[in-house]
N, C-alpha and C positions, 0 to 999 in steps of 0.2 A: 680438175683441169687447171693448167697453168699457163699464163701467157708470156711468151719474150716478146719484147719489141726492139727490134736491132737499128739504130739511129745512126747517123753520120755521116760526115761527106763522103761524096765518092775517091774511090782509093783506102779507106780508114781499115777494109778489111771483113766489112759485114758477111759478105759473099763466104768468104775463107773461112769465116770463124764459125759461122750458119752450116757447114756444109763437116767441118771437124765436130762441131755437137752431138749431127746425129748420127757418126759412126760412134761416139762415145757413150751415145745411150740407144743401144739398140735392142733392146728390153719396152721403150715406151712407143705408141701411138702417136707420133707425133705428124704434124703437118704443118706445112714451110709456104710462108705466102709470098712470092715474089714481086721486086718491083712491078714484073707486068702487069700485078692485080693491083696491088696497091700505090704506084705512083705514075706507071706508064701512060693508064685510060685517061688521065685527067692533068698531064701534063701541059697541055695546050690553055688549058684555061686557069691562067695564076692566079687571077684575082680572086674565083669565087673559094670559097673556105670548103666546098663539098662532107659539109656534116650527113648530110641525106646519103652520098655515096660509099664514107664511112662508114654509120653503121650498119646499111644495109650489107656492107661489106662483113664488118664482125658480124651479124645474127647470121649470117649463111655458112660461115664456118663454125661459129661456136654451134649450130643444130648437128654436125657432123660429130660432137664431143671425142676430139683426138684427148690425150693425155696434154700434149704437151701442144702449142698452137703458138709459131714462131711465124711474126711479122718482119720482112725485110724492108725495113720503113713503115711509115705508118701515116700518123697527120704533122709532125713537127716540120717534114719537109716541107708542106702544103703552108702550114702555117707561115714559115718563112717566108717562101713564095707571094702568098698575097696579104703579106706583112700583117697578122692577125696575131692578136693577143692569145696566151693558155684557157683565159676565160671562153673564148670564140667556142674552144672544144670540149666546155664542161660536160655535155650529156655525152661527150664520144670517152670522157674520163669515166664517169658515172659506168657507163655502162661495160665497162672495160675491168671497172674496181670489182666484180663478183668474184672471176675469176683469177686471182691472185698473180695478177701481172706486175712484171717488171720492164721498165724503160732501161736496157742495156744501150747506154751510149760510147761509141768508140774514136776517141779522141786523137788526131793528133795533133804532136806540136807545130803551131806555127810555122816556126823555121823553118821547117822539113815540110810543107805544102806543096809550093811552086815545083820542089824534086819530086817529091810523089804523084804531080796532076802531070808534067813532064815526060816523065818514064812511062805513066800508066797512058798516054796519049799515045807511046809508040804501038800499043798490041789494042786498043780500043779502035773502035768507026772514027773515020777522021774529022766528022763532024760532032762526034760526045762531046767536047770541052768549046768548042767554038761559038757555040752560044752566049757563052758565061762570058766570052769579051773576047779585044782585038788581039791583044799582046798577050802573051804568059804571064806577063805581070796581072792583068787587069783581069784575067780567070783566077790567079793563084789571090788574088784579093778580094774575089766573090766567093770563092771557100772560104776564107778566112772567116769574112762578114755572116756568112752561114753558118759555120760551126761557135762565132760567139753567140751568134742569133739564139739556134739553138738550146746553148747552154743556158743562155739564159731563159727563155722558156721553162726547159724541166725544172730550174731553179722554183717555177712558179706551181708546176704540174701537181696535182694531188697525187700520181700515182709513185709509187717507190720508183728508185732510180739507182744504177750503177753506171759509173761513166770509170772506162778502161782506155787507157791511154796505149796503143799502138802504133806509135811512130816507131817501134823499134821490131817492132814485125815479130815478138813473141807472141804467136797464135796460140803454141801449145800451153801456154799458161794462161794464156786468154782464155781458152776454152775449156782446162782444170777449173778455173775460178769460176765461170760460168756453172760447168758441170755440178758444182757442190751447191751453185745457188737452186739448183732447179732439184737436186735432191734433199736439200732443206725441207720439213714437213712443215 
């Protein structure tokens, strides 16, 4: 069994690149955990680190032993969220490290933030970004603070990491390079 873990702000692509994967390997078992498992139930409460709801989250899908076991988010958002250290998630690392997981993070650049939260606000709820602040500026600068957040985080993370830059919306080679990492032996 192999695990992706698909990271990033919203808009970065996770959705799109998650959903190009698994027509490209349709040979494996795979299973696809979505925000609403993993970041929805526990959005309301920033502060607490929910290690308990993590991995009672991972031991209910790893007992299902798909081949492949893709997370849309995981704990980096949460981390962010209530401003916690990599260390906070060491047994959610530990217990993650069996199964030959990768943190696939999907970057983009700066510049190009406030246009991608922008655009992606026109076809979204018109409440998804209004939390994050008053102005477009002051959303387009809680992603920003996120996605350094973030990076610096896996910087610290025990677990392997690939961070794919997608401001330019090459999916299909996003998900080539993906694809050769998951059939890596």
């Amino acid at each position: 069994m192999k695990i992706l873990i698909f990271e990033g702000i919203a808009t970065s692509g996770k959705s799109t690149v998650i959903s190009g994967l698994k027509e490209v390997l349709p040979g494996l078992n795979i299973e696809v955990v979505g925000e609403s498992e993993t970041h929805i139930p526990i959005m309301k409460e920033k502060a607490d680190k929910h290690i308990a709801f993590f991995e009672s989250l991972i031991n209910k899908l790893i007992a299902n032993k798909p081949d492949l076991l893709i997370f849309d988010r995981l704990y980096l958002t949460q981390a962010f969220r209530a401003k916690c250290s990599i260390n906070d998630y060491a047994e959610i690392e530990k217990l993650l490290s069996k199964y030959s997981p990768v943190t696939i993070f999907l970057k983009v650049d700066e510049s190009a933030i406030a246009s991608r939260i922008s655009k992606a606000a026109e076809h979204r709820r018109s409440d998804y970004f209004a939390s994050r602040g008053e102005s477009s500026e002051e959303i387009a600068q809680y992603y920003i603070d996120q996605q350094r957040n973030q990076l610096k985080l896996l910087e610290q993370s025990k677990l392997p990491c690939k961070i794919i830059n997608t401001t330019e919306h090459s999916y299909e080679k996003v998900i080539k390079e993906i694809n050769t990492l998951v059939n890596e032996k």
